[in-house]
C-alpha positions as CSV (number, residue, x, y, z in Angstrom):
1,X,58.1,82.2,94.1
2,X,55.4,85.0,95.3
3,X,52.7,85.2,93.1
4,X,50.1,87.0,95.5
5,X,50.9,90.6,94.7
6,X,51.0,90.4,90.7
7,X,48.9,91.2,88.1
8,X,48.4,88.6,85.0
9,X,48.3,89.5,81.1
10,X,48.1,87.2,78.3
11,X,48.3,87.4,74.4
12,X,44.0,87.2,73.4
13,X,44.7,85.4,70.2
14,X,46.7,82.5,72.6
15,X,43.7,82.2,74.7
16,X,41.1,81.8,72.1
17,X,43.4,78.5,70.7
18,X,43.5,77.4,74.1
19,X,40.0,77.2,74.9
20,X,39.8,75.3,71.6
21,X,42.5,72.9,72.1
22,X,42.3,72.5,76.1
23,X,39.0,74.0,77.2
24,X,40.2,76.8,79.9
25,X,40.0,80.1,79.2
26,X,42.7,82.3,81.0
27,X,40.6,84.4,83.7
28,X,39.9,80.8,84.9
29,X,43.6,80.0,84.7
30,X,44.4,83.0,86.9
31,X,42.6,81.1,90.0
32,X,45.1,78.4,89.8
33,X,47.3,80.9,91.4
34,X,44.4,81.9,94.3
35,X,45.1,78.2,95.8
36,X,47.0,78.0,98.7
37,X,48.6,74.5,98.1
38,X,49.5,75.5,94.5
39,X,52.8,73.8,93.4
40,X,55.3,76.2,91.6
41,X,57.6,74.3,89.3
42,X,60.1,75.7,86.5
43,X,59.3,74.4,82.9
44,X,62.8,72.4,82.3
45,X,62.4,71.6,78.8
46,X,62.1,75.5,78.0
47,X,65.4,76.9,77.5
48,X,65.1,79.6,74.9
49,X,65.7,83.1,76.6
50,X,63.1,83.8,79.4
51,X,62.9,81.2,82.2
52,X,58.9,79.7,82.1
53,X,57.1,77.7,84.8
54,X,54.1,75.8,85.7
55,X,51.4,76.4,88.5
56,X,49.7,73.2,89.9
57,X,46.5,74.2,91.2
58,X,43.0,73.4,92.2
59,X,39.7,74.9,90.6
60,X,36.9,73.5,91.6
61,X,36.9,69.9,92.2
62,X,40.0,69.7,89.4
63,X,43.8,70.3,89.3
64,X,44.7,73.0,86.4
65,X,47.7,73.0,85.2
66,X,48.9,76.7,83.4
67,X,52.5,77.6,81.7
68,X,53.7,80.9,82.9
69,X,56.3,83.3,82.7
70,X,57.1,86.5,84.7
71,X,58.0,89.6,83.1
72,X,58.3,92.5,85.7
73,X,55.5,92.2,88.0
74,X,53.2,90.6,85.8
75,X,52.1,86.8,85.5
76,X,51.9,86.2,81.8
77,X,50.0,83.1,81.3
78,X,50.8,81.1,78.4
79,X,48.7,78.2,78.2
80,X,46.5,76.2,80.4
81,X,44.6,72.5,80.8
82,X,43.4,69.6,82.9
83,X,46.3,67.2,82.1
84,X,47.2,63.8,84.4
85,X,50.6,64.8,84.8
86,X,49.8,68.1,86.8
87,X,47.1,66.1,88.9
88,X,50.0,63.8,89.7
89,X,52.4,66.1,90.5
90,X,50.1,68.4,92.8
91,X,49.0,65.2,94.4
92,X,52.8,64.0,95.4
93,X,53.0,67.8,97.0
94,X,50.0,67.3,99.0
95,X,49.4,64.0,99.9
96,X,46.4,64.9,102.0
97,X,44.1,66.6,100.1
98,X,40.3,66.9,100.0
């Protein structure tokens, strides 16, 4: 999936309770997307309509993890965080990583 040439949008209220339940605010969820290693996967357990993914990537010294849909040519993010799970899975992609 190309994500270099598209905008993002999110829902304000859904960012507000993410920064309060996860910490991230979605502007810094957007640069997930900016790393070239990032990891594209679809969200499997989602099956209600729209298809959703997540992007793997590093900020800073960390691995983000952010739920996202596409709708158009917009990235809408739906929630973000610093979970293990993404960390493991971006580090399985790239092995090699500084």
């Amino acid at each position: 999936m190309d994500t270099s040439e598209r905008e993002f949008e999110w829902d304000m209220a859904k960012e507000a309770v993410n920064v309060i339940k996860h910490g991230v605010d979605f502007s810094t969820a957007q640069l997930a997307f900016a790393d070239p290693r990032r990891v594209i996967a679809e969200d499997l357990s989602h099956r209600r309509g729209e298809d959703r993914f997540y992007c793997l990537g590093r900020v800073g010294d960390r691995i983000l993890t952010v739920r996202f849909t596409v709708r158009g040519h917009r990235i809408r993010i739906l929630g973000a965080g610093y979970w293990r799970k993404g960390r493991t899975g971006y580090e399985k992609t790239n092995p090699i990583h500084e």
